[in-house]
C-alpha positions as CSV (number, residue, x, y, z in Angstrom):
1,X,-243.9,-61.9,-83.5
2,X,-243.6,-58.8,-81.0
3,X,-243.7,-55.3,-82.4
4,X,-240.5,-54.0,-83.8
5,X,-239.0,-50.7,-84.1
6,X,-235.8,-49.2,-86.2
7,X,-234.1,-46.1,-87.1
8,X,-235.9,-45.4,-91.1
9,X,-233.9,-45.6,-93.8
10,X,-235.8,-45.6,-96.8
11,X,-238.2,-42.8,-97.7
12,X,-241.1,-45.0,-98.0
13,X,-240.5,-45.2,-94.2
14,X,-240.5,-41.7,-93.8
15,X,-243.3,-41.5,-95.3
16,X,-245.5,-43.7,-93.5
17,X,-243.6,-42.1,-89.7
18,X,-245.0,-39.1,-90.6
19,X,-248.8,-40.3,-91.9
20,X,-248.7,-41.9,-88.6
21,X,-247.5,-38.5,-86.7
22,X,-250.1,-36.7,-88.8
23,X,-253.4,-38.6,-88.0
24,X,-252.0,-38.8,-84.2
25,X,-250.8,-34.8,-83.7
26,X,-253.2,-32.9,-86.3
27,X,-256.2,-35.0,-87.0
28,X,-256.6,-36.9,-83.1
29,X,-254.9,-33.9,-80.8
30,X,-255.6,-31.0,-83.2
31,X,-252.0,-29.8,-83.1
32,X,-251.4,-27.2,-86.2
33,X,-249.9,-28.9,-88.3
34,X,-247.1,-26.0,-89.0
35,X,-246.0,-27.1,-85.6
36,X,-246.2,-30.3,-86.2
37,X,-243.6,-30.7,-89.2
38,X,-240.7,-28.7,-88.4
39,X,-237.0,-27.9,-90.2
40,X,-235.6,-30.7,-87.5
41,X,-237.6,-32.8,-89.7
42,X,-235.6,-32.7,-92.7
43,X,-232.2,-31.3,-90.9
44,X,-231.0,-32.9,-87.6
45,X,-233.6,-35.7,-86.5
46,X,-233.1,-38.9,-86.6
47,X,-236.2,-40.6,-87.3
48,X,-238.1,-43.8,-86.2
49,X,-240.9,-46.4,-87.0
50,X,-242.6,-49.1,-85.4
51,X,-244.4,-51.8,-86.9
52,X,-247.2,-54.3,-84.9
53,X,-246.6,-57.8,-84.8
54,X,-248.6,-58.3,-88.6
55,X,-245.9,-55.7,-90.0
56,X,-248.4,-52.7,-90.0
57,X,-247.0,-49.1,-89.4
58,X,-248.2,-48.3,-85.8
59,X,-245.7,-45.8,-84.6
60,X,-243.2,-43.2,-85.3
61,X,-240.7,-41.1,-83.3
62,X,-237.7,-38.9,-83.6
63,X,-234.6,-37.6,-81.6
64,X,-232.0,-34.8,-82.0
65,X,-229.5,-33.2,-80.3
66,X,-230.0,-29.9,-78.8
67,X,-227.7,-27.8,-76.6
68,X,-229.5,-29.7,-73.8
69,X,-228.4,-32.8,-74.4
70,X,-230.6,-35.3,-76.7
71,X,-234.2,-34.8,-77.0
72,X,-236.9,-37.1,-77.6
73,X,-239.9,-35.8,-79.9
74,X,-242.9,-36.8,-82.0
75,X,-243.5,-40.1,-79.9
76,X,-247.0,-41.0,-81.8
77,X,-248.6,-44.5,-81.9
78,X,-252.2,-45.0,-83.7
79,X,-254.8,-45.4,-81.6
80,X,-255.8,-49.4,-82.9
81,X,-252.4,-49.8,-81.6
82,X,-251.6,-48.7,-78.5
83,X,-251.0,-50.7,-75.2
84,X,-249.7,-53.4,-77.6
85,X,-246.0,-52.2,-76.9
86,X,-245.2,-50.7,-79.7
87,X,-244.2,-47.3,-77.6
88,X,-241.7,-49.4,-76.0
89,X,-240.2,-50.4,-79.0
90,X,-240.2,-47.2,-80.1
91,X,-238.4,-45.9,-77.0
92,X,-235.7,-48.9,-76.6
93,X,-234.8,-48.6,-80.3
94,X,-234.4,-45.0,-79.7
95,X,-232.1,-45.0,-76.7
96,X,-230.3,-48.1,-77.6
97,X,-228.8,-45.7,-80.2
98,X,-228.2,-42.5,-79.0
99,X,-226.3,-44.5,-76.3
100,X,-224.4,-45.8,-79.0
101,X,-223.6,-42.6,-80.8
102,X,-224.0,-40.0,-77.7
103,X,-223.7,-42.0,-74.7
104,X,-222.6,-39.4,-72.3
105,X,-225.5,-37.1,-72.8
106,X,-228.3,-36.0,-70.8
107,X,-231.8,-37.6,-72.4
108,X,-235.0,-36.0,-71.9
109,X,-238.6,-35.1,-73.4
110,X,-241.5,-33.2,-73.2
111,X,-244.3,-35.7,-72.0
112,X,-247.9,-35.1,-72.6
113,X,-249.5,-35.4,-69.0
114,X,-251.2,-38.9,-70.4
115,X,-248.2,-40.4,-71.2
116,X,-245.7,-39.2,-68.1
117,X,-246.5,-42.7,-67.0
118,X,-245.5,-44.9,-69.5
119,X,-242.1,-42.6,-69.3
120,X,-242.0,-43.1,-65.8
121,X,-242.0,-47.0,-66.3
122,X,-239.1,-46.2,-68.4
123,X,-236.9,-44.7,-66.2
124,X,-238.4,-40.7,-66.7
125,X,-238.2,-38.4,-64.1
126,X,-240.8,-35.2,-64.2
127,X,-238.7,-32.0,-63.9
128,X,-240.1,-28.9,-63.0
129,X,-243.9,-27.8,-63.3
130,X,-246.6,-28.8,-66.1
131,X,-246.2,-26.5,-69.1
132,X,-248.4,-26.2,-72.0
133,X,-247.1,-26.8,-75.7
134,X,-249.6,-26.9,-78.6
135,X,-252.6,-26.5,-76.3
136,X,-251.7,-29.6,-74.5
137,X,-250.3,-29.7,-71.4
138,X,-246.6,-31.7,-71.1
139,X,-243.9,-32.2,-68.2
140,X,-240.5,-32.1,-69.1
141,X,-239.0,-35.7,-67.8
142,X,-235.2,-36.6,-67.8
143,X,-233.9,-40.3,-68.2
């Protein structure tokens, strides 16, 4: 069974996206973790998880709308997980529904340099010059 990702529900899902988001952000990248959690968290987002093919929480991610358009945020996969697709899970479950429920918006992000290209393979475009954000250096890219 292939990696599977869905919009959470259930608190206990919550939860465990943002165990995964902590360990990855605060603990691997040594992002504060008062940047980390924001109010978007508990207000506007709309919030993800992905599970490996054994059912094990491996990644977590968020959207919201912003006067932008939609943004993607808080893309995270643990490290025993990654290049096992669970970030493309996370990323098709994610735009298969805000192209249900805001299909006429502009999507973008703010990549960290490492992952520009996985976005890249995902339709991304890098706008604009690098930028740093929590000490790590990002490129916006629009779908």
């Amino acid at each position: 069974m292939p990696a599977t990702a869905y919009r959470i529900a259930d608190l206990r899902d919550l939860d465990a996206a943002f165990t995964i988001r902590e360990k990855v952000f605060v603990d691997e990248q040594g992002v504060p973790a008062t940047l980390e959690n924001d109010e978007h968290d508990r207000t506007d987002a709309r919030h993800y998880l992905a599970r490996a093919a054994d059912g094990t929480p491996a990644g977590a991610a968020r959207w919201r709308e912003t006067e932008n358009g939609v943004k993607l945020e808080r893309f995270a996969v643990l490290p025993g997980f990654r290049n096992q697709e669970i970030g493309a899970a996370l990323l098709h479950a994610v735009l298969a529904d805000v192209q249900v429920e805001l299909p006429d918006a502009e999507v973008y992000l703010n990549a960290q340099i490492g992952a520009v290209r996985f976005y890249e393979r995902h339709g991304f475009k890098k706008e604009g010059e690098v930028f740093e954000e929590a000490n790590i250096q990002h490129y916006k890219m629009v779908l």
